[in-house]
N, C-alpha and C positions, 0 to 999 in steps of 0.2 A: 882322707881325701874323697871329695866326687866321684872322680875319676878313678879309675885303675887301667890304665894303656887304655886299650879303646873302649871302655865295660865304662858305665855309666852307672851309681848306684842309687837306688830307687827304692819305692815300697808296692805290694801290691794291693790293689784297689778293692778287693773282695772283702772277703771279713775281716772282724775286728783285732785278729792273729794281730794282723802289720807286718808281715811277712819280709823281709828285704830279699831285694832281689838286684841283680846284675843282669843291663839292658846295653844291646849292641845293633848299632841301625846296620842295616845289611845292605849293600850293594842294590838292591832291588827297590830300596824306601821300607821296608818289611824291617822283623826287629825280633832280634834273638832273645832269650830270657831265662836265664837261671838263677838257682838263689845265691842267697848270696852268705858265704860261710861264715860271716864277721858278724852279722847281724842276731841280736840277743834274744830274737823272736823265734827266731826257724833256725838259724845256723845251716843255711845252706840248702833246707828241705823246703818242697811246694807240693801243693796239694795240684790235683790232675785240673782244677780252674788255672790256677796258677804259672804252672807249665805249658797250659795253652795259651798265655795271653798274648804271644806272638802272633797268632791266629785270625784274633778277635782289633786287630788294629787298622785290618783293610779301611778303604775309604766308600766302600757299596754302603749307599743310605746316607752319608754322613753330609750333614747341612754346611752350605759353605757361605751362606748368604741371605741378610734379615730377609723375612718375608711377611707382607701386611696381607692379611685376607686370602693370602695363598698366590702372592704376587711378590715378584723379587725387589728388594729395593733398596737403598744403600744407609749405610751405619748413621750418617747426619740426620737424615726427614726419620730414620726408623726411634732411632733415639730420642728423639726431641718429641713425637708422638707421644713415648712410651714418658718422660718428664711432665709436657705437658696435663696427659690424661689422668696421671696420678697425683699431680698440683691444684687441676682444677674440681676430682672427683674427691680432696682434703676440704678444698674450700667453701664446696657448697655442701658436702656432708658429714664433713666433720673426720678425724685420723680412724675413727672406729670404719669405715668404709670402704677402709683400703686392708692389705693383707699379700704377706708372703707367707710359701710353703715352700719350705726346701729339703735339703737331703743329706744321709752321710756321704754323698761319692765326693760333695763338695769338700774343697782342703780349708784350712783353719781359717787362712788369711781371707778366703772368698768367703764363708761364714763371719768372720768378724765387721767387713764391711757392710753385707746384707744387717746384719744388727743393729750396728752402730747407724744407717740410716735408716730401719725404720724406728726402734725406740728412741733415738737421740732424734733423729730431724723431722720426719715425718709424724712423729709423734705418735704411732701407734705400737700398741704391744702385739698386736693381731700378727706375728710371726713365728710359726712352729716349724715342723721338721717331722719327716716319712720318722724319726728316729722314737716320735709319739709313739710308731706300732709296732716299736720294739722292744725299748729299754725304760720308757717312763715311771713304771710301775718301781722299777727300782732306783732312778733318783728321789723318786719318792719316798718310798722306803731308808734309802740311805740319809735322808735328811731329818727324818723322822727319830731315826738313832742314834745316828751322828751329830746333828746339826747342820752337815753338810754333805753333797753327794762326793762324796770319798768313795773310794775301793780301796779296804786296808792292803791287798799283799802283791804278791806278783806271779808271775810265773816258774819261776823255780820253786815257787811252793807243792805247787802242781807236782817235783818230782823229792820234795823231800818229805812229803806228805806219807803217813802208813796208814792213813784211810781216805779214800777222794769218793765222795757222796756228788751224782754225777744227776741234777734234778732238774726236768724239764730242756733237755737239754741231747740232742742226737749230736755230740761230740765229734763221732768218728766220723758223720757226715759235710757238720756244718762250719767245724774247726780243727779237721782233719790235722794240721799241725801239729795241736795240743794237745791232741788224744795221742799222735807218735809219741809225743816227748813224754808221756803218761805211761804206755806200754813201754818203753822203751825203760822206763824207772822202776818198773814190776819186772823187766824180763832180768836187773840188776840184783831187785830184792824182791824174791816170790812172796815175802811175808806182806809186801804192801796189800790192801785190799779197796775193792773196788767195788762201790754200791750203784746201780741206774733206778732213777723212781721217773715212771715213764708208761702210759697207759698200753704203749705198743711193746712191742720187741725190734727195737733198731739196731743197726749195726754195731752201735756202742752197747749193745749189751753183750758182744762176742766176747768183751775184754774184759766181763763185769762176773765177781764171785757173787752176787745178790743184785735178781732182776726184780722191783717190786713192780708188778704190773698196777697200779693204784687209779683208781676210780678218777675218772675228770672231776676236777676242782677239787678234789682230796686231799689237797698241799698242805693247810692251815691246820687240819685234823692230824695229818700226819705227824708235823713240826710240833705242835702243841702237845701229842701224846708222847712226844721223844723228852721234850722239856719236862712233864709231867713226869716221865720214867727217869730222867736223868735224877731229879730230886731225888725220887723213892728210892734208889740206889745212890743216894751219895755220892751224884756226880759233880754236884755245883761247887767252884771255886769261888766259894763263901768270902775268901780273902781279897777277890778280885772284884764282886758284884759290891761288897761292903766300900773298898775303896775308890772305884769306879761307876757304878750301875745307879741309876732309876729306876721306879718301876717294875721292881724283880716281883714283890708279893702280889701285885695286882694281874701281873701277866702269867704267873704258875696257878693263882685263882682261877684266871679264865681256861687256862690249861688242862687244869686237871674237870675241869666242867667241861669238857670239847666232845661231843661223842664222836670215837675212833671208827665206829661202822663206816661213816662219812669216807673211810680212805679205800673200800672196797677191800681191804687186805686180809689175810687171814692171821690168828694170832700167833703162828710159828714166824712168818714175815715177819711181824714188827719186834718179835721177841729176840731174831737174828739180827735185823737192823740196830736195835738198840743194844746188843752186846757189842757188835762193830764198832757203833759208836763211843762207847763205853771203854774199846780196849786200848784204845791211846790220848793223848792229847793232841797230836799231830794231825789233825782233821782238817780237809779243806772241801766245803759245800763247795759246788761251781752251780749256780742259774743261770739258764735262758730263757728263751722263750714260751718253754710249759711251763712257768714260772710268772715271767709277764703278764703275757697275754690272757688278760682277764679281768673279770668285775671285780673279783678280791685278787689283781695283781700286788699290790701293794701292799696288803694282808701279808698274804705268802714269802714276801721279800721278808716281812719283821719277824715273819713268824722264826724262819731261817736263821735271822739276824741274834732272836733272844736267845735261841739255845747257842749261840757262840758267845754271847755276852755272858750269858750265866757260866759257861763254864770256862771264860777266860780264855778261850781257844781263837785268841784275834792278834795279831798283827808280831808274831814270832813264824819266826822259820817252819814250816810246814802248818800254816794250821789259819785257817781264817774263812768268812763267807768271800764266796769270786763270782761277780757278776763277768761275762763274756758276753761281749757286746756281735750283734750282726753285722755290723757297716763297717767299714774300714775308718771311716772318721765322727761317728758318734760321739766320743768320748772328745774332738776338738770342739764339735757342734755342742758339748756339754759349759767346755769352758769358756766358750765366749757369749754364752747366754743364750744358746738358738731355739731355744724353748720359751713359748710364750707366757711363763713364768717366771724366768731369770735372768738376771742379769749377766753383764760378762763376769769371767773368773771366778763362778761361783759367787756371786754376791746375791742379793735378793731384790727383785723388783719394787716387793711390798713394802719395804724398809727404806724409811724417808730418808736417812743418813749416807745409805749404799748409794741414793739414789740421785740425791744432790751429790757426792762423789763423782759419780761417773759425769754427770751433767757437767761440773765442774773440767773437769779432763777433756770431754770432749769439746766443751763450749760449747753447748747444742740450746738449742733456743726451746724445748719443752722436753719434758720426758712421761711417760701415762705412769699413772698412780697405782693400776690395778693389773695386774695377769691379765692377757688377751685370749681369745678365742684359740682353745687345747683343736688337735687337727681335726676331728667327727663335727665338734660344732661350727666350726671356723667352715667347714663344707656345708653343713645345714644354714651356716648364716649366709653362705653363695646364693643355695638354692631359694632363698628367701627373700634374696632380692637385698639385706641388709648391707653386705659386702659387696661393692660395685666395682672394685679395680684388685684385679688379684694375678702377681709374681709368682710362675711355679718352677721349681729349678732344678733337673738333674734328678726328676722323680715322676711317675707313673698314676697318678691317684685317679685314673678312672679307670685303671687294672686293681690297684694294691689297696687301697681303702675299702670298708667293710663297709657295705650297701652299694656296691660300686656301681652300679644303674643310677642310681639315685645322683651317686657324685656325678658320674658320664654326664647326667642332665642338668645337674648345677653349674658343671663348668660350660656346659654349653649353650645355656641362658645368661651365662654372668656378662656386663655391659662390659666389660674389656679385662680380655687376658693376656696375662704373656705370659710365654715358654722359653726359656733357656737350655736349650741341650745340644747333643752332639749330632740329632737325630730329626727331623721333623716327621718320621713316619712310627709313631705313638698312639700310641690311643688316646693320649691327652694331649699329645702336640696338632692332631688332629681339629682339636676343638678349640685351639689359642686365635685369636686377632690377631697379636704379635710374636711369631716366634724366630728366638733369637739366636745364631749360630753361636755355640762355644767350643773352647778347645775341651778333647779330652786327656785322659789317662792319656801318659808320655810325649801330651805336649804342653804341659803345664806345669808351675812352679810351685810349690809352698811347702806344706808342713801337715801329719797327721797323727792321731793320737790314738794310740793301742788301749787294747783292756785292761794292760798292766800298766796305764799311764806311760808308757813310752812314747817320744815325738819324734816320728821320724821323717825324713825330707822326701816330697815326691819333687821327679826331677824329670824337665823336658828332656828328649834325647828325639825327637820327633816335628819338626814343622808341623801346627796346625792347618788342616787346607782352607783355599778360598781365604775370607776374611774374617773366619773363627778367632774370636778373643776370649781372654782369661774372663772368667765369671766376676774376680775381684774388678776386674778395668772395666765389664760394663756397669756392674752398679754403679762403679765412683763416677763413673761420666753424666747417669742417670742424676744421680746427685748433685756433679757440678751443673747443670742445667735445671736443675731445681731451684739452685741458687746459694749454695753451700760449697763455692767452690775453695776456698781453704779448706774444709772439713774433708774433703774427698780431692786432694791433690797430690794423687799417691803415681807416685814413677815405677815402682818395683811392689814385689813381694815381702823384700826384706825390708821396708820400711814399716809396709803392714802389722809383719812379724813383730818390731820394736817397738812400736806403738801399743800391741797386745801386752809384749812383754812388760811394759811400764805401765800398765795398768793392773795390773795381776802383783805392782808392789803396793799398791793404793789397797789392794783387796788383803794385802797380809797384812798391812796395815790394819785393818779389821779382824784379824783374826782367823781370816780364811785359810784354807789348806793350798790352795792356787797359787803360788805364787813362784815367777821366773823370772821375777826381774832382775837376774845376772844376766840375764842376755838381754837386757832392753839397750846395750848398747851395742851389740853385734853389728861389725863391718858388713859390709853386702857382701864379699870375698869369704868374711866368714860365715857367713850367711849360707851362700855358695857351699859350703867343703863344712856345713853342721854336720857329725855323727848324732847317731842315736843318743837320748837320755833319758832318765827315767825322773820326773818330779815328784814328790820333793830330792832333794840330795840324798843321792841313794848313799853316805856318809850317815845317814839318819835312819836308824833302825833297818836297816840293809833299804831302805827305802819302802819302808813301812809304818802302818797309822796303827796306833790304839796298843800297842803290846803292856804301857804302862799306863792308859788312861787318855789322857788329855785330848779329850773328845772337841769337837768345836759346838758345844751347846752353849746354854749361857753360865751352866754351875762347872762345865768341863767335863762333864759326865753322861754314860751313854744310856739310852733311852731304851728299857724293854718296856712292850705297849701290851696290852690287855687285849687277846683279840677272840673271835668267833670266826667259827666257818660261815662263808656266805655260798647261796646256793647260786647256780648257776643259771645268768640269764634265758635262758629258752630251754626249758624244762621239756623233753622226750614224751609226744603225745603220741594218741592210736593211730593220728594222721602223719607223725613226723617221729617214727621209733628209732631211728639210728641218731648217732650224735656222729657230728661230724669234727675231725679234726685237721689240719692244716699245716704246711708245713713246706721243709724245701729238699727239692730230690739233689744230688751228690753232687753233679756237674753242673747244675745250670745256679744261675743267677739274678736274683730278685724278677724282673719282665723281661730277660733276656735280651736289652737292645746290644749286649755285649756278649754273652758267652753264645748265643743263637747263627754267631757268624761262625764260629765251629762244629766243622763239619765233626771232629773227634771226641769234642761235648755233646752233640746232638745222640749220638750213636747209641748211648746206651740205654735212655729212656725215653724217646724218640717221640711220644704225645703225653695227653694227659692220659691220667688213671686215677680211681679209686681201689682201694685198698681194702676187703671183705673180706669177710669170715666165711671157713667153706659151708659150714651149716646156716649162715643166714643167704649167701647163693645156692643154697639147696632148694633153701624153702622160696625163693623168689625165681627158680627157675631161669639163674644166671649162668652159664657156663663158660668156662676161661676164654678172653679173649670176643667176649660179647661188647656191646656196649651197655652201658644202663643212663636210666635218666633219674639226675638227681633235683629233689625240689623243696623250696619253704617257701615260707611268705614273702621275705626278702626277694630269692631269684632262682633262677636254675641253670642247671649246667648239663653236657651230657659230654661222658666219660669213658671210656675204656677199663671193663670189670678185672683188675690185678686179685686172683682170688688167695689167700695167704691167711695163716694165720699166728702172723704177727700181729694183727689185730683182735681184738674179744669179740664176743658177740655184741649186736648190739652197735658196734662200734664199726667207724671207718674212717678212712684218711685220704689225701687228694694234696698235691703239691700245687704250690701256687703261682708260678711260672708263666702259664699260657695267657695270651692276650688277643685280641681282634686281628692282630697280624700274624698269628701263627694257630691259632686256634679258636675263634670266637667263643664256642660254647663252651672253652675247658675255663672261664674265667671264672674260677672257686671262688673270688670274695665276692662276688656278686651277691652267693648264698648268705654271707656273713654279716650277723645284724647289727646295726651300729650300738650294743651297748657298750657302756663304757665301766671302768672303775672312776668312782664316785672322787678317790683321793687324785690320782696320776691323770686321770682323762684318755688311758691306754683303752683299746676295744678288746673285746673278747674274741680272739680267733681261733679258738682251738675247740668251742667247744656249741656248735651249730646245733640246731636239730632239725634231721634231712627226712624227706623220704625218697626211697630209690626203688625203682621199678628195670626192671629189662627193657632198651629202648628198641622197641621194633620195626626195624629199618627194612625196607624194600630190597635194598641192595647195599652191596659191600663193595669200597673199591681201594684200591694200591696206586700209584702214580708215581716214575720217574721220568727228570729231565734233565737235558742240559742249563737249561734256564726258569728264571721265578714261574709257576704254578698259580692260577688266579680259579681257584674252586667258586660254584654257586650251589652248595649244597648245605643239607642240613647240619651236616657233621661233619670237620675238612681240621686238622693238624698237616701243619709243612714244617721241616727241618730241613737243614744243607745237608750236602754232604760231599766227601769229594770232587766230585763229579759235576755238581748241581744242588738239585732238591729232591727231596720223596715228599709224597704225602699219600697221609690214607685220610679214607673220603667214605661217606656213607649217607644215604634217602631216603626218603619216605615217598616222592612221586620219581617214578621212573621214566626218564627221557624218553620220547618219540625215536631217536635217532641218535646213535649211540655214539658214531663217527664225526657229527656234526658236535657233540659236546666236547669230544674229546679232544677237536680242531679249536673250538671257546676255552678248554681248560688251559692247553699249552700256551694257546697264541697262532697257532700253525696251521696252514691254511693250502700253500703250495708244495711240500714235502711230499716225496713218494712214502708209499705205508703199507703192512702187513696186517690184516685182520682176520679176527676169528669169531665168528659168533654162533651161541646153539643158545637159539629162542627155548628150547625146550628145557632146558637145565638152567636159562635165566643166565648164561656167562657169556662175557664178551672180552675179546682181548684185539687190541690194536699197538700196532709201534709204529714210528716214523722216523724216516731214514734222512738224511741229507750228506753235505761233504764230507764230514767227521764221523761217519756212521751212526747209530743209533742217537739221534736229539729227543724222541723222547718214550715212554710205554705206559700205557692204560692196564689196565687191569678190574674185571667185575665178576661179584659173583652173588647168588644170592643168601652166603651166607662169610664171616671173615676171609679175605682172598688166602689162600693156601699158596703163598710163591715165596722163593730165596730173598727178602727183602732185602738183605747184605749184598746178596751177588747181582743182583736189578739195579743195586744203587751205582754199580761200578760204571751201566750201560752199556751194557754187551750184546756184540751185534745179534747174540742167539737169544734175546729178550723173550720172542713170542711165546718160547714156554716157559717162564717165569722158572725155570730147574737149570742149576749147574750144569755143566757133561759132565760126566761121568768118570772125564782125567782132569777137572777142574776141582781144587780145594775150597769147597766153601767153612771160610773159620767161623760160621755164625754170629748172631748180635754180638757188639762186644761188653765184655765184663771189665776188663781191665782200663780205662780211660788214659789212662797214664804212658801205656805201652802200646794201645791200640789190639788187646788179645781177644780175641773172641771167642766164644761158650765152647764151638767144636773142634778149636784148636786148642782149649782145656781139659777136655773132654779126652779128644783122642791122646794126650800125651801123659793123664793119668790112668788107660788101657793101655797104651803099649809102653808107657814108661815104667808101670809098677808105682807110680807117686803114691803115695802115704798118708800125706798132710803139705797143708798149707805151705811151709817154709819149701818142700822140695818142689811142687808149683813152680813157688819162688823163683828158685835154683835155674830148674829147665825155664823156664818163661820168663822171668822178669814179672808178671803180673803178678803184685800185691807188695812187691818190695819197693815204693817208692813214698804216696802216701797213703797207703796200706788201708784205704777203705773200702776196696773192694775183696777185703780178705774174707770177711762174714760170707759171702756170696760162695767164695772160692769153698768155704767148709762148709756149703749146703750142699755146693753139686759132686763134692766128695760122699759126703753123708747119701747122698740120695739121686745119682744119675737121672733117675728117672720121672725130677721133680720138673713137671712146665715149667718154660719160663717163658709168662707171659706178659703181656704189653709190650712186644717186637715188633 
């Protein structure tokens, strides 16, 4: 059932886990949230995003009403604009001229409509998806060996597995879930073992018998010298490549010619990895994103894919390659074609047969011949004036796209845009002609697809405010005004649903793996009250692909491909010697117009940062807690110096997170060059080359308030937090009038105030009082501000000296997300408690026992009291 007494059951909107969760609207309009135990994804468990998402559901920011030009105006003229200017800008330039981009927050059914009208009516393929800069690299790859983008296994492979090879991929952070359900199968059977290939040391390597720290773009050399040793030791299931495989002798040729220096590793590393590998059959790769993301992503996917082909280590109980997807519905935006490549249900665009099919089903009056512009060029063909009318939906790309200046100014020349989101205050909503209110998370209907092919139903439990509509009911209306009003005459979601579903038996009908059309007759009732399932019938190899062959190519057979390491696009010069890597810190979420509203996700990494080596901060005269400036051709950014070495030399890293509205200068893809992989059209995000100097600011400042915070300075990050907001703030010209900025920064103009200034030491401190006591404090110094940033955030009337009293507990930054625990109440309870280890932590605090990724952290400040911890 949906329901359970007053629990509403759901999925969560974050990664590609699919989390089920139990949702309860609260007396307030607010909305409770736990998991939910039934469901086959979590069983009950949420990661510290997920547990917050009661949090992140306020209505601060949220668009209630279309707006043209940045004027309010109502759904008929807003609509009928947004119809017209994409019928007229068809007619006179042809379908190539138009263009959506969308996203995985979107659910299946609002994905399958955006498709079906641009490739069936509209007639153009030009519509991709943020999911380009995630996962492309590997429907590529999976089609390449498959014939189709299949994912042969599932998640309980993950715990039947006695070796999980964990590659490109910070598990513990980014799929906190899966990494439980992984620990929690090692803490069963200690013999299981656990590989990380990973140029850092991240959290997921806490849990890992073998950390291969491997060279950027190392992957292919890697994969290729594991294949080459699998041979030499008589590891290939000869019986399986014989009756199954392509391609075997062409790909162990290029194999064994691969040189292995390429992976940075030393030969005891790959001599251990390859015994690991070697010691069962029960093997399961997991790839992400240091796997995608790249010029040879797709490389790397096959590379991964031949050594399970060769050894028959594919689609049986523990053992198979597993891509984990980023987006909560990637893998829906997979199967209805949201890639400007594909068709729905996996079928193929290029393929005249698939493609009269679909045309047929839907009755659409053209369908395009060829792949549309992949997401890097489909934005170059903005800036260029070739694309004049462009749909962008539930997605960020003048934060999140790589050259994102470049984008910022593409979309901001392009002759007419629209924006769909929850939000108008974006960085790219900022730059739309039309943006268009929608509902979001928990107030919306459909259906989403996990990494283990799971569908599961997201479900309103939420009123959307103002006159926010489902994303599915604006396209179709855009549609019926186009002139396709049979084609887009959709009453619900669950017709949407049906309609999918009976096309996906058209596509089995071809042989594809997609296919659900048992449910293409589902009631709306049943519709309503769907549980979870997994496609195909998990009656079918526990609902697994490939264990005995029957690949979806054309001989039925799977494809090992012949490959080379390729080098990577921006080669490390005298001017640009670090390489830069990318990535996502624990609590926050893609540009954070959702996780940014918690005050309890903000808390623990609070701006941006880069991630240095302490002897390449030696030699650059960085010290903790500095800023530095980082720069390429592309763009730059300035960051907050995190000195650690979880990073090599040489090397650094910086979360991708920050945006115009919370940090201008921390915008990391800016620096990121648009190249791309050659096969998939994914960019290279992980592997930049920077240069970073110490940024030398005038002044340093700290900021609490009760209300938003509006910086004019060089350097400025703001989070919530209970109370309000903090931000730290940093110059290079130093105000005239110190009182008068601080009166610009707040807002506040008529409040009584306390200030302190010594011109000689360059510090100033001011606070301002009103009915509720402290509304807000300043903070300057001329070097990082030295104050309780935790206990400032609370606003306490004894602000002016940024210090606690003395019978006042300050718990410091918090470590624990989940619980709310912080470093000094870690700290003091493993001094006077005698704690040991992580588990007794546990015990006293609750920190680390929920989704246990802030455990790594917990066994450093064990290990090493006395280790900074900086970027607070």
């Amino acid at each position: 059932m949906s329901k359970m007494d007053d629990l509403t059951r759901s999925t969560c909107p974050y990664c590609g886990v699919g989390c089920g969760v139990l949702l309860r609207k609260t007396d307030t309009g607010g909305l409770e949230v736990k998991g939910d135990p039934d469901h086959p994804a979590n069983f009950g468990r949420l990661c510290s995003k997920g547990l917050a998402l009661g949090e992140t559901v306020g209505l601060s920011g949220r668009l209630t009403a279309p707006m043209i030009n940045g004027n309010t105006k109502d759904w008929d003229s807003t609509l009928q604009l947004v119809a017209d200017r994409f019928k007229e800008t068809i007619a006179k330039h042809g379908p190539e001229s138009v263009a959506f981009y969308l996203s995985g927050q979107m659910l299946t059914e609002d994905y399958y409509v955006a498709n079906k009208l641009a490739k069936g009516f509209m007639g153009t393929a030009n519509i991709d998806t943020n999911s380009r800069l995630c996962m492309a690299s590997t429907v590529a790859g999976h089609k390449r060996a498959f014939g189709t983008d299949t994912v042969p296994g599932t998640y309980e492979d993950l715990e039947l597995a006695d070796v999980i090879v964990l590659t490109g991929s910070n598990l513990a952070w980014c799929h906190p879930v899966l990494y439980q359900r992984i620990l929690a199968a090692k803490a069963q059977r200690p013999q299981m073992k656990i590989v990380v290939v990973d140029p850092r040391r991240t959290a997921t390597c806490d849990g890992a018998d073998l950390h291969l720290a491997i060279a950027s773009g190392g992957d292919v050399a890697l994969f290729n010298y594991l294949l080459a040793e699998t041979h030499a030791q008589g590891g290939v299931n000869a019986e399986y490549v014989n009756a199954n495989v392509d391609g075997f002798d062409a790909a162990l040729e290029a194999a064994q010619a691969c040189d292995v220096s390429q992976t940075g590793l030393s030969d005891a590393d790959l001599q251990a990895f390859t015994k690991l590998w070697l010691s069962s059959e029960k093997v399961v790769t997991v790839f992400s994103q240091g796997v995608n993301q790249s010029v040879s992503g797709s490389d790397k996917v096959n590379a991964i894919l031949n050594c399970h082909l060769a050894t028959g280590r594919i689609g049986f109980a523990g053992s198979g390659p597993f891509s984990v997807t980023g987006q909560p519905n990637a893998m829906g935006g997979r199967e209805v074609g949201g890639l400007a490549n594909m068709l729905a249900c996996h079928l193929d665009l290029e393929n005249a047969d698939h493609r009269h099919a679909v045309r047929q089903f839907w009755d659409a009056p053209e369908m395009p011949q060829a792949a549309g512009r992949k997401a890097v060029d489909m934005f170059r063909a903005v800036g260029r004036g070739d694309i004049k009318a462009l749909w962008i939906i539930h997605t960020n790309p003048a934060v999140s796209m790589p050259d994102a200046d470049a984008v910022r100014k593409a979309i901001a020349g392009c002759d007419f845009t629209v924006v769909s989101d929850v939000t108008g205050q974006t960085d790219t909503a900022r730059l739309a002609t039309v943006v268009l209110p929608a509902a979001a998370w928990a107030e919306k209907d459909g259906t989403v697809t996990n990494s283990d092919r799971t569908i599961s139903r997201q479900r309103s439990v939420l009123k959307a405010p103002g006159s926010a509509r489902a994303d599915w009911a604006i396209i179709a209306e855009v549609g019926r005004r186009m002139g396709w009003v049979k084609a887009f005459d959709y009453e619900n979601p669950a017709q949407i649903f049906r309609e999918h579903a009976a096309l996906s038996g058209i596509a089995g009908g071809f042989g594809r793996d997609f296919d659900i059309s048992n449910k293409a007759d589902l009631g709306t009732q049943d519709y309503d009250a769907l549980q979870p399932f997994r496609w195909p019938d998990a009656a079918k190899q526990g609902g697994r692909f490939f264990e005995k062959g029957n690949f979806f190519t054309a001989n039925g057979k799977g494809k090992m491909l012949p490959l080379s390491a390729r080098s990577l696009a921006a080669p490390v010069t005298e001017a640009h010697p670090f390489r830069l890597n990318t990535g996502r810190n624990r609590d926050q979420w893609h540009t954070m117009t959702r996780t940014a509203k918690s005050a309890r996700l903000s808390a623990h990494l609070a701006e941006p940062f880069l991630e240095i080596h302490p002897d390449d901060a030696r030699d650059l005269g960085i010290q903790s807690a500095d800023l530095v400036g980082v720069r390429n051709a592309t763009g730059s950014a300035i960051l907050r110096a995190l000195i650690t070495d979880r990073v090599g030399r040489g090397q650094t890293f910086a979360p991708m997170h920050w945006t115009g509205e919370t940090a201008p200068s921390g915008r990391i893809d800016a620096l990121v060059p648009d190249a791309v992989d050659p096969i998939s059209g994914q960019p290279e995000s992980k592997a930049a080359a920077v240069a970073v100097t110490r940024y030398n600011a005038q002044w340093y400042g700290f900021a609490v308030s009760r209300h938003d915070i509006t910086p004019d300075c060089a350097y400025w990050a703001k989070s919530r937090t209970d109370k309000g907001w903090r931000c730290e703030l940093a110059g290079v010209d130093t105000p005239e009038d110190w009182v008068q900025s601080a009166q610009r920064l707040f807002g506040l103009t008529d409040l009584s105030m306390q200030s302190v200034h010594d011109p000689k030491k360059g510090g100033f401190r001011v606070a301002f009082f009103g009915d509720h006591g402290l509304e807000a404090a300043l903070f300057i110094a001329p070097k990082p501000v030295a104050v309780m940033r935790d206990y400032l955030a609370e606003l306490p009337d004894q602000a002016i000296t940024g210090q606690a009293p003395a019978d006042r507990v300050d718990t410091g930054p918090v470590i624990c997300s989940c619980f709310g625990v912080g470093l000094n109440t870690i700290i003091n309870a493993i001094e006077t408690g005698g704690l040991g280890d992580v588990d007794q932590i546990g015990a006293a605090l609750q920190a680390g026992t929920n989704c246990g990724s802030c455990r790594p952290e917990l066994a450093d400040i064990l290990a090493n009291l006395k280790t900074p911890i900086a970027a607070q």
